[in-house]
PAZAPA-4460 file (N, C-alpha, C; in steps of 0.05 Angstrom, whole numbers, plus 32768, in hexadecimal, padded with zeros to 4 digits):
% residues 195
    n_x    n_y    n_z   ca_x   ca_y   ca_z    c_x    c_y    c_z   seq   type   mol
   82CE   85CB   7D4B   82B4   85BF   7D4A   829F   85D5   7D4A     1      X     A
   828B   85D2   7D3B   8278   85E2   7D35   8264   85E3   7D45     2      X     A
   8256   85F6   7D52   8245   85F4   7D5B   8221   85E5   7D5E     3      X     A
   8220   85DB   7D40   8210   85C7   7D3B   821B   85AC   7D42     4      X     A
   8231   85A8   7D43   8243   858C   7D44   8240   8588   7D65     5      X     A
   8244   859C   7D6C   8239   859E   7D92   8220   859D   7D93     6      X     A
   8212   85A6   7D8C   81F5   85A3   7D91   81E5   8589   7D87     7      X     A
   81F8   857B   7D69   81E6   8563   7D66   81FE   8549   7D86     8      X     A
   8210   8554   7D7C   821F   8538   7D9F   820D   853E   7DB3     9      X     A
   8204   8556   7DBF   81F0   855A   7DD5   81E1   854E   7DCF    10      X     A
   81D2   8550   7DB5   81B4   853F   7DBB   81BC   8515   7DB4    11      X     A
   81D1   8518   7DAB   81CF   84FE   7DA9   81DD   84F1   7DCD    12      X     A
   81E0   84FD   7DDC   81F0   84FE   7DF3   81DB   84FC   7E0C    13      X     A
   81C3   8512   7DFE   81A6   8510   7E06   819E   84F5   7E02    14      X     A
   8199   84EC   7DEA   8189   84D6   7DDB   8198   84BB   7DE5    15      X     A
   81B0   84C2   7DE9   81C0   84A6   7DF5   81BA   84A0   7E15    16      X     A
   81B4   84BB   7E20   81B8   84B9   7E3B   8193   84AD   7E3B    17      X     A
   8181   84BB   7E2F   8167   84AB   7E3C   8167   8490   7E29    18      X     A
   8174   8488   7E16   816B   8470   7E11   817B   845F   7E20    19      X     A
   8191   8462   7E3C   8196   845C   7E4A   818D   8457   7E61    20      X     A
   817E   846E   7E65   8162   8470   7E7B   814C   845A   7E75    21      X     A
   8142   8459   7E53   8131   844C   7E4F   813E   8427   7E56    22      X     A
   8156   8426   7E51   815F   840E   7E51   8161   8407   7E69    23      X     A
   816A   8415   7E83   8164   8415   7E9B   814F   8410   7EA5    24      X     A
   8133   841C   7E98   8119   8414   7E9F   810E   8405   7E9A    25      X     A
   8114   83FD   7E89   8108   83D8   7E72   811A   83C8   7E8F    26      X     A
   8135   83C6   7E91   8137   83B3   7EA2   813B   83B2   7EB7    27      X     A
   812D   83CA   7EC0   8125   83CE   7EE6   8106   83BB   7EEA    28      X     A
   80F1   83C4   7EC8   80DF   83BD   7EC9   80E3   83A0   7EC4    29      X     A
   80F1   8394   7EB4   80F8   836F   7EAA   80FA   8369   7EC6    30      X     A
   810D   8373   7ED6   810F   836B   7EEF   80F5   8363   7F04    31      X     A
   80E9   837E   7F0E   80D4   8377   7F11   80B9   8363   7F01    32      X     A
   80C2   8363   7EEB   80AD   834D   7EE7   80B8   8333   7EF2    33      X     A
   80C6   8334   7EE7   80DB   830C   7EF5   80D5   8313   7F16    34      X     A
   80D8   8326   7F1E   80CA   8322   7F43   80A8   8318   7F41    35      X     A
   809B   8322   7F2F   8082   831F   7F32   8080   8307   7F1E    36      X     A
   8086   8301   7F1A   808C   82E3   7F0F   808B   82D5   7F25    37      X     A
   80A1   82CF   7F29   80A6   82C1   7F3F   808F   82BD   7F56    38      X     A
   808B   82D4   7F5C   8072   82D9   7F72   8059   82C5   7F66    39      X     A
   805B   82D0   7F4A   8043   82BB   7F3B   8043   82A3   7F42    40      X     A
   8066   8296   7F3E   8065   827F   7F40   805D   8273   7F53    41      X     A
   8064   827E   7F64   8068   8273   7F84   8046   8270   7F8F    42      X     A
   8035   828C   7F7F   801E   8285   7F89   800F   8271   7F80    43      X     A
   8017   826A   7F5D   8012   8256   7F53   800B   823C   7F61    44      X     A
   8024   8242   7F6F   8031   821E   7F82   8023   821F   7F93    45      X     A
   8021   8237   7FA8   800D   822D   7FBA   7FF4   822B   7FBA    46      X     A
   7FE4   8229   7F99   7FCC   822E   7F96   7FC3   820B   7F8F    47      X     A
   7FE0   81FB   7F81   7FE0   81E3   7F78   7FE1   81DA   7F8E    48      X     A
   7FED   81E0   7FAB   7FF0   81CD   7FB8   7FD4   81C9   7FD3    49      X     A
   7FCA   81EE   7FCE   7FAC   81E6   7FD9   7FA3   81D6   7FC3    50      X     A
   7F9A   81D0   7FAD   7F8E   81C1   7FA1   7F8E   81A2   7FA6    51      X     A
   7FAB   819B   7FAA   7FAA   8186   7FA8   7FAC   8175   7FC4    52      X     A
   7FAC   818A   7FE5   7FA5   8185   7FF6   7F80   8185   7FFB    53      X     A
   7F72   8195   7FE3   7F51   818E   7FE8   7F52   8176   7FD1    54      X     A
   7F5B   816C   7FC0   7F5C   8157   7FBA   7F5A   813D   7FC1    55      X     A
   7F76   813E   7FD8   7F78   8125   7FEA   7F5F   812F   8002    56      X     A
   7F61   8139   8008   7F44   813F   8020   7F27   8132   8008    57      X     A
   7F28   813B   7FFC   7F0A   812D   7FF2   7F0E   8113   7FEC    58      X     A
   7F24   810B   7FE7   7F2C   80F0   7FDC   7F1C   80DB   7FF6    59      X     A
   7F2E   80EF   8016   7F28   80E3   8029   7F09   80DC   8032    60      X     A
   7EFC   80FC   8027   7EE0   80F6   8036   7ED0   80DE   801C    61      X     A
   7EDC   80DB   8002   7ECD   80D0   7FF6   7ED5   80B0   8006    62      X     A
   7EE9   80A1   8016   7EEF   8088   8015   7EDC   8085   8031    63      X     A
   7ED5   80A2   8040   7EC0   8095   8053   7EA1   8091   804C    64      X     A
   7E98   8093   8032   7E88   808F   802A   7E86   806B   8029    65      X     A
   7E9A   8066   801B   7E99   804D   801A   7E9C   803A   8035    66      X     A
   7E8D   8023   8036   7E92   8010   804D   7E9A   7FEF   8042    67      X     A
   7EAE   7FE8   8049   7EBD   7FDA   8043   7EC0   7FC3   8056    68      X     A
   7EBC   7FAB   804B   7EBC   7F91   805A   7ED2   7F7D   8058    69      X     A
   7EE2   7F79   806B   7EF0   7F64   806A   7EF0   7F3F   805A    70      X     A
   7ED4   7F41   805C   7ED0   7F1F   8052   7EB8   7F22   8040    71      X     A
   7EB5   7F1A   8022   7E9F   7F16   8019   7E8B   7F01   8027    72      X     A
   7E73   7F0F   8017   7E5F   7EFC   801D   7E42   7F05   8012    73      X     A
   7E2B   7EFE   8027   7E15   7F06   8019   7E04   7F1D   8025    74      X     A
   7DFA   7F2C   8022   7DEF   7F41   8032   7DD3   7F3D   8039    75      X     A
   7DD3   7F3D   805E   7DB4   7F3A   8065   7DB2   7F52   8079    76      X     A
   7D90   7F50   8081   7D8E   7F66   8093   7D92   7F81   808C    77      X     A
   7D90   7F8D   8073   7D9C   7FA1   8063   7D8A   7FBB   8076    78      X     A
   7D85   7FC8   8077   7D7D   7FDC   8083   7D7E   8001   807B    79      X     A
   7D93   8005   8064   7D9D   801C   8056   7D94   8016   8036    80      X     A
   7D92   802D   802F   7D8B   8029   800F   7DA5   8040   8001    81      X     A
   7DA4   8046   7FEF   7DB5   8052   7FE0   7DA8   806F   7FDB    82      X     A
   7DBC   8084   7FE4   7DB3   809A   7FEE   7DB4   80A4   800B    83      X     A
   7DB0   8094   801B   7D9C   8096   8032   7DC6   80A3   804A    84      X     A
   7DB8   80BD   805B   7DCD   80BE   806F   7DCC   80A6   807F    85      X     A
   7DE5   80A7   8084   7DE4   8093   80A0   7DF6   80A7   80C0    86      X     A
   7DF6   808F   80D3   7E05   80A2   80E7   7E1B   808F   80F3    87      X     A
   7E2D   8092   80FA   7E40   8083   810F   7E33   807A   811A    88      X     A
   7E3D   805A   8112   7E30   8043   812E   7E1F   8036   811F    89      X     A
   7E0F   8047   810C   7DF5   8036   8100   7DFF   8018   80EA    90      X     A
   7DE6   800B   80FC   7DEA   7FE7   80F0   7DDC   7FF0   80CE    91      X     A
   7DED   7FE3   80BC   7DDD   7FEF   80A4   7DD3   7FCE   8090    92      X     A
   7DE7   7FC0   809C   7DE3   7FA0   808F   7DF6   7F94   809F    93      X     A
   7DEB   7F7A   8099   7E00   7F5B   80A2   7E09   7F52   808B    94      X     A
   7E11   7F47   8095   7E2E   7F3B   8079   7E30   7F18   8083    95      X     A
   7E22   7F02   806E   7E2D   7EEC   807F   7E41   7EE3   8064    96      X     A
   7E56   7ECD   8077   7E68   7EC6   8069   7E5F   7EAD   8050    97      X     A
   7E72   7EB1   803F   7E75   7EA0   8028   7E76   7E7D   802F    98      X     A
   7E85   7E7B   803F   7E99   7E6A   8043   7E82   7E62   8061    99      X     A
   7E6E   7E48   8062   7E66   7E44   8079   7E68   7E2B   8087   100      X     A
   7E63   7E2D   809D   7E6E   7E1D   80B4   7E5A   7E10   80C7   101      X     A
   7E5F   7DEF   80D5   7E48   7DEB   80EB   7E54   7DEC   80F8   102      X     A
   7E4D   7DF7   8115   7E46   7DF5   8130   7E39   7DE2   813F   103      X     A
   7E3F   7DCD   813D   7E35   7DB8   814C   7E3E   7DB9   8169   104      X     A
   7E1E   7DB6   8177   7E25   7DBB   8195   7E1A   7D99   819E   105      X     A
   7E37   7D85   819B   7E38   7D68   81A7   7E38   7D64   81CE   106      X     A
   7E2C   7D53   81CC   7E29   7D4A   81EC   7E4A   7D41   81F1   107      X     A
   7E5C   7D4E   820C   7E6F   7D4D   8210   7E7E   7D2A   8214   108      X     A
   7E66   7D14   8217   7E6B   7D02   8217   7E6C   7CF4   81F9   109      X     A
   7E64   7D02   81E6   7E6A   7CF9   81CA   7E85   7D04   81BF   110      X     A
   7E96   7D0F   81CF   7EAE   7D1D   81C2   7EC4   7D0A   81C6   111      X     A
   7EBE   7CF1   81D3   7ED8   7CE0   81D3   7EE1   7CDE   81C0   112      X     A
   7ED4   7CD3   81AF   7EEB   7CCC   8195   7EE8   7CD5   8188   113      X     A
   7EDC   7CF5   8184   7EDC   7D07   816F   7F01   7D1F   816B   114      X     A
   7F09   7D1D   8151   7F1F   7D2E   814C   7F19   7D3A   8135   115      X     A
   7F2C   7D52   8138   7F2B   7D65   811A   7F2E   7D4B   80FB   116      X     A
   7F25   7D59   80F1   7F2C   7D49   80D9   7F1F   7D34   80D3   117      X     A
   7F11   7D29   80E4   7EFD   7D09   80DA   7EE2   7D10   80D0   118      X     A
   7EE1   7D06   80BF   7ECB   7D10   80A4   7EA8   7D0D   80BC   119      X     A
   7E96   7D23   80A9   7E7A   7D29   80B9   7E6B   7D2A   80A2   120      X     A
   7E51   7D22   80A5   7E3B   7D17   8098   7E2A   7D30   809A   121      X     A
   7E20   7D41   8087   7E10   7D57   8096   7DEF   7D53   807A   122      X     A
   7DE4   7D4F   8092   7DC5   7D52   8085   7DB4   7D6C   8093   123      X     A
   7DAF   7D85   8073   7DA7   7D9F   807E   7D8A   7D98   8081   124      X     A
   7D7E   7DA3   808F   7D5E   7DA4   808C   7D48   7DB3   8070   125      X     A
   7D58   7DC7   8064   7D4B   7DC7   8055   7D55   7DC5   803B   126      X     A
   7D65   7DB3   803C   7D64   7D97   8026   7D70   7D80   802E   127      X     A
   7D57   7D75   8038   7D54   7D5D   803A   7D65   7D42   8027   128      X     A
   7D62   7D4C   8013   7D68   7D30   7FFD   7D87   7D37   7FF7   129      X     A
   7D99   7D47   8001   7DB2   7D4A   7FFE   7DC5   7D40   801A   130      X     A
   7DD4   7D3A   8011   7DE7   7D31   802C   7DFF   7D3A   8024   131      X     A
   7E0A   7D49   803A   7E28   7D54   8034   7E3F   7D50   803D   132      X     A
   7E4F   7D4F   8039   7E69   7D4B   8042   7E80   7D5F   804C   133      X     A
   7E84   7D59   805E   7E96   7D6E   8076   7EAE   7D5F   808A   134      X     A
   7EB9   7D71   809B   7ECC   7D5C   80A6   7EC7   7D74   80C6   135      X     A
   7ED6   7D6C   80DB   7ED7   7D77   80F1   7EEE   7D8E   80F3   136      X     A
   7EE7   7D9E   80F7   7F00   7DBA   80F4   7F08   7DB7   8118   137      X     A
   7EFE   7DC0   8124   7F05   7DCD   813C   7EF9   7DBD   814F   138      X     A
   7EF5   7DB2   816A   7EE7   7DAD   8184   7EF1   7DC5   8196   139      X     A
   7EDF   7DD7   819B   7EDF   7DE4   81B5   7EEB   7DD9   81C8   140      X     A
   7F00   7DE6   81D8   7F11   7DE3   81F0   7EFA   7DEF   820C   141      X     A
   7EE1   7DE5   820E   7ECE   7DEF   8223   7EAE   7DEE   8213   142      X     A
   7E9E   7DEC   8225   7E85   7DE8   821C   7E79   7E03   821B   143      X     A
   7E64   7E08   820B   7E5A   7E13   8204   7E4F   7E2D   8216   144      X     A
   7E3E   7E19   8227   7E42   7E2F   8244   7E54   7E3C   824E   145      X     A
   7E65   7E39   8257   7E85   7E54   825D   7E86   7E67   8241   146      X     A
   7E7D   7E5F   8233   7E85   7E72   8221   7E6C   7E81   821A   147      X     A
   7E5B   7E78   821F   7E39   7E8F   821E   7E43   7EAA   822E   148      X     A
   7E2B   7EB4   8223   7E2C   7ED7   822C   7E25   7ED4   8249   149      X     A
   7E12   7EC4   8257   7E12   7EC7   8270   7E10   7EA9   8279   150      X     A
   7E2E   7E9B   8281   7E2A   7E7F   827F   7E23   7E7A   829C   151      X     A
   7E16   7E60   82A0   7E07   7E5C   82B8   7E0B   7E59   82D4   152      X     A
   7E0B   7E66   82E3   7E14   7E64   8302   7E03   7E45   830A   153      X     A
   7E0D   7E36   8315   7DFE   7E1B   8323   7E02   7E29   8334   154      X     A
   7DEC   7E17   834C   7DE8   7E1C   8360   7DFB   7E0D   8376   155      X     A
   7E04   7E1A   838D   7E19   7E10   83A1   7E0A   7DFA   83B3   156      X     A
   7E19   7DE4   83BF   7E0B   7DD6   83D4   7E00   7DC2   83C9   157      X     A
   7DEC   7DBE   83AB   7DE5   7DA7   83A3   7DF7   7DA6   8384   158      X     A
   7E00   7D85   8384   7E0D   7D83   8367   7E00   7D74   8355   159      X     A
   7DFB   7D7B   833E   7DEE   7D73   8336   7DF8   7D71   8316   160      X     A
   7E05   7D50   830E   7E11   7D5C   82F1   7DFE   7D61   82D5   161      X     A
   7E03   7D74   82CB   7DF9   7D80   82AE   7E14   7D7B   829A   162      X     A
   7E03   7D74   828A   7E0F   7D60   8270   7E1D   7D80   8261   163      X     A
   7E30   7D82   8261   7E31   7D9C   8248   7E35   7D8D   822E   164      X     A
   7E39   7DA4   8222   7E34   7DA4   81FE   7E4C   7DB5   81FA   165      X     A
   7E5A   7DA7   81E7   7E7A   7DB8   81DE   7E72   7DB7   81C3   166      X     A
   7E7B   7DD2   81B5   7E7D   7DDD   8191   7E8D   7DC9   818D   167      X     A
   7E86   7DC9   8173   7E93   7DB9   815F   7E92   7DBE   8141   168      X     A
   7EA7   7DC7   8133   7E9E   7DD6   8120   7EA5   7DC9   810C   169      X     A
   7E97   7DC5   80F9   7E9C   7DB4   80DD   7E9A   7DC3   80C3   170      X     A
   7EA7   7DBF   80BA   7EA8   7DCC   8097   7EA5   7DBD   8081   171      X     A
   7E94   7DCA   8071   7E94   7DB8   805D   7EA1   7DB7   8047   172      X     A
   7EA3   7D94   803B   7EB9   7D8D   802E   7EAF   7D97   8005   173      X     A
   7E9B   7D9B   800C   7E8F   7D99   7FEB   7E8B   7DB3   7FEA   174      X     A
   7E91   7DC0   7FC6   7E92   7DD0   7FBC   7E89   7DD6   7FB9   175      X     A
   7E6D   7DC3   7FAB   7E57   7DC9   7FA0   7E41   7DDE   7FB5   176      X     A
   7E49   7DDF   7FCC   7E37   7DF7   7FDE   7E29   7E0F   7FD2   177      X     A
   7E39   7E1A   7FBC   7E34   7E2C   7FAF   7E1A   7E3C   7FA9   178      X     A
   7E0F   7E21   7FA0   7DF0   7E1D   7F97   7DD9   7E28   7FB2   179      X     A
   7DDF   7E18   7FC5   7DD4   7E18   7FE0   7DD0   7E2E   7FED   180      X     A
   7DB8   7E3A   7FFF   7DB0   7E4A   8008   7DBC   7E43   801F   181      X     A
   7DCF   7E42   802A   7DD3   7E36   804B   7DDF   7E56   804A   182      X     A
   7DD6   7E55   8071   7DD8   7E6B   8085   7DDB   7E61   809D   183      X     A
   7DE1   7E82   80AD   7DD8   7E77   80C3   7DC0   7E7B   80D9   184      X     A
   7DC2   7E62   80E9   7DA5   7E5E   80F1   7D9A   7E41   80EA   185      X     A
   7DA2   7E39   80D1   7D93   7E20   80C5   7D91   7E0E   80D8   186      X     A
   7D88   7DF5   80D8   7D8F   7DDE   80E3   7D8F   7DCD   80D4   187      X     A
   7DA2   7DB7   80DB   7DBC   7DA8   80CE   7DC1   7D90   80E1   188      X     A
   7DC3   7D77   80DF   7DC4   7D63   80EB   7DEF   7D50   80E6   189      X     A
   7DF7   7D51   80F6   7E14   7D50   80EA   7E12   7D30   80F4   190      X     A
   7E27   7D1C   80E4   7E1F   7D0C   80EB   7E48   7CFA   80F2   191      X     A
   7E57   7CF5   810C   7E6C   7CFA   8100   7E7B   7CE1   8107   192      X     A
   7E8E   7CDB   80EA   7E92   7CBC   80EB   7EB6   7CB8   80FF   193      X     A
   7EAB   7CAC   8113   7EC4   7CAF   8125   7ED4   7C93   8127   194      X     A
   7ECA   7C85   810F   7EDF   7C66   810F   7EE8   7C6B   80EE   195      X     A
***
């Protein structure tokens, strides 16, 4: 072998050995990227998952914005406008119901022959020229008094009987209410047929 024949195997022996090196370094460096990949990924994830924990958090503070009522109806007493802060606790409106009802407070000696279910005559006061139709829902199990906010102490030693007044609640049978401004407060004359 000739001495050029040694000298070109050296350099190709050279040329083999660093493009070995180089091939070594491409995939020490591939390697390290797929680590830093990864790292990417992972920070990715925890960047989606803060996101989508301030997500649900705003979700939350947006549903206390809203105030939400169990029973439709009509809104009185309003007191807040749109815009306006409010604070815990604050009365901002009343809400009366759809669906209304009398309270008739009967002398306890008219409850003999009154039962749920026997049809009632109701003339409102402010309409006069209508007469409506209702029936008896409920009689109070006690008069009216025991059940007040501060019901009345009689006095000991003299007796003296007082007539109570027991609820009586009537509903009405007609649809047509709709139309009607009835609330509560009104007065209402019930009239109730017990034969």
């Amino acid at each position: 072998m000739s001495q050029s024949q040694i000298d070109l195997s050296a350099t190709r022996a050279r040329s083999t050995a660093a493009d070995t090196l180089v091939a070594r370094n491409k995939h020490l460096a591939a390697e390290a990227q797929v680590t830093l990949g990864q790292a990417s990924i992972e920070t990715a994830a925890a960047e989606v998952k803060r996101s989508e924990a301030a997500v649900r958090q705003a979700e939350l503070d947006l549903s206390y914005t809203q105030v939400k009522v169990q029973e439709s109806g009509y809104v009185t007493r309003k007191t807040i406008e749109a815009g306006a802060y409010v604070q815990p606790g604050q009365a901002l409106l009343a809400i009366v119901p759809r669906d209304v009802w009398v309270v008739a407070n009967f002398k306890e000696t008219q409850l003999t022959q009154m039962r749920p279910g026997q049809p009632v005559t109701i003339h409102v006061d402010a309409y006069p020229h209508l007469k409506l139709n209702g029936h008896i829902d409920s009689i109070q199990t006690g008069s009216g008094a025991r059940f007040s906010l501060f019901p009345p102490e009689n006095a000991t030693g003299n007796y003296i009987k007082i007539l109570q007044r027991v609820p009586v609640k009537i509903v009405f049978d007609d649809s047509s209410l709709s139309g009607l401004a009835l609330g509560p407060g009104m007065s209402v004359e019930p009239k109730v047929r017990v034969r």
